[in-house]
N, C-alpha and C positions, 0 to 999 in steps of 0.2 A: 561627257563632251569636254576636249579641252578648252579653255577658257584663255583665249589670243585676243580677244578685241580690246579694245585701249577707250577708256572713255576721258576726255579731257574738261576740265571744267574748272571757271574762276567763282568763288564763292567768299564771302564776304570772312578776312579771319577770326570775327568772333564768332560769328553765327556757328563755322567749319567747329571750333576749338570746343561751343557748348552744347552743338549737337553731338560732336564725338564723346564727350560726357557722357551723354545719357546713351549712347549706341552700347559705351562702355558698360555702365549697368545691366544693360541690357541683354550683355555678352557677345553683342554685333561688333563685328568691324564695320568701317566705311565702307570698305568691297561688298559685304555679305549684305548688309542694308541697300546699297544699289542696285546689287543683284535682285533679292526679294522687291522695292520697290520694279523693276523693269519685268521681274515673274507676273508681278499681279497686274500691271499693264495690258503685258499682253491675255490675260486672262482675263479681266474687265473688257477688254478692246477698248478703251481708254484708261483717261486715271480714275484709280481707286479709289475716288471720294469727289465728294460732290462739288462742280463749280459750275459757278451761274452768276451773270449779273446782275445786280440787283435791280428793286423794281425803284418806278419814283417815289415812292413814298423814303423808299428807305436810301436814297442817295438825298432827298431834302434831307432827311435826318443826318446821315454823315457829317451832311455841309454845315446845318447848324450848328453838330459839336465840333467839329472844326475850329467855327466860328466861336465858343463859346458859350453860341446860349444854348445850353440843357438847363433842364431842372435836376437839380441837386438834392440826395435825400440822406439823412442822415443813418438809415438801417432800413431794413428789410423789407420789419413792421410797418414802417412810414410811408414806404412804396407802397405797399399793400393796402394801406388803408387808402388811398390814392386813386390805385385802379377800381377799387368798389367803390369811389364815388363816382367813375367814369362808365 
C-alpha cells in the first residue's frame, strides 16, 4: 500500500533529538517507529500499553513528593528492612 498520508506533529527538540538516538540503535527511523506505533494501535483498538488514572492513595503520594516530604533511604537493604517492619 502506498504510503501518502502526511502526519504533522510539534514535539519538544530534545525529547525528538534523544528519541531519534535510541530509534537509531534501534535501526528505526522516525517514520518506521510511527508507523509500528499506529500498526499496534490499531491492532490493540487502542494504545499499546497501559493508561489509567491513578487511584487516591497514589495521587496523595505524588502530591507529597512533590511537596517534599518522602522518606528517604539510603539503599535497598534499608528500604527492605522498612517494609518488614510494616
Amino acid at each position: 500500500m502506498a504510503k501518502t498520508a502526511m502526519i504533522n506533529a510539534r514535539i519538544e527538540p530534545k525529547l525528538k533529538k534523544e528519541v531519534e538516538g535510541i530509534l537509531q540503535r534501534l535501526g528505526l527511523s522516525t517514520t518506521q517507529a510511527v508507523s509500528l506505533f499506529f500498526r499496534h494501535v490499531k491492532n490493540y483498538r487502542g494504545l499499546p500499553f497501559e493508561v489509567k488514572l491513578p487511584n487516591a492513595a497514589t495521587r496523595r503520594a505524588i502530591e507529597a513528593a512533590r511537596r517534599g516530604n518522602v522518606r528517604r533511604f539510603h539503599s535497598a537493604s534499608e528500604l527492605a528492612k522498612e517494609l518488614e517492619r510494616s
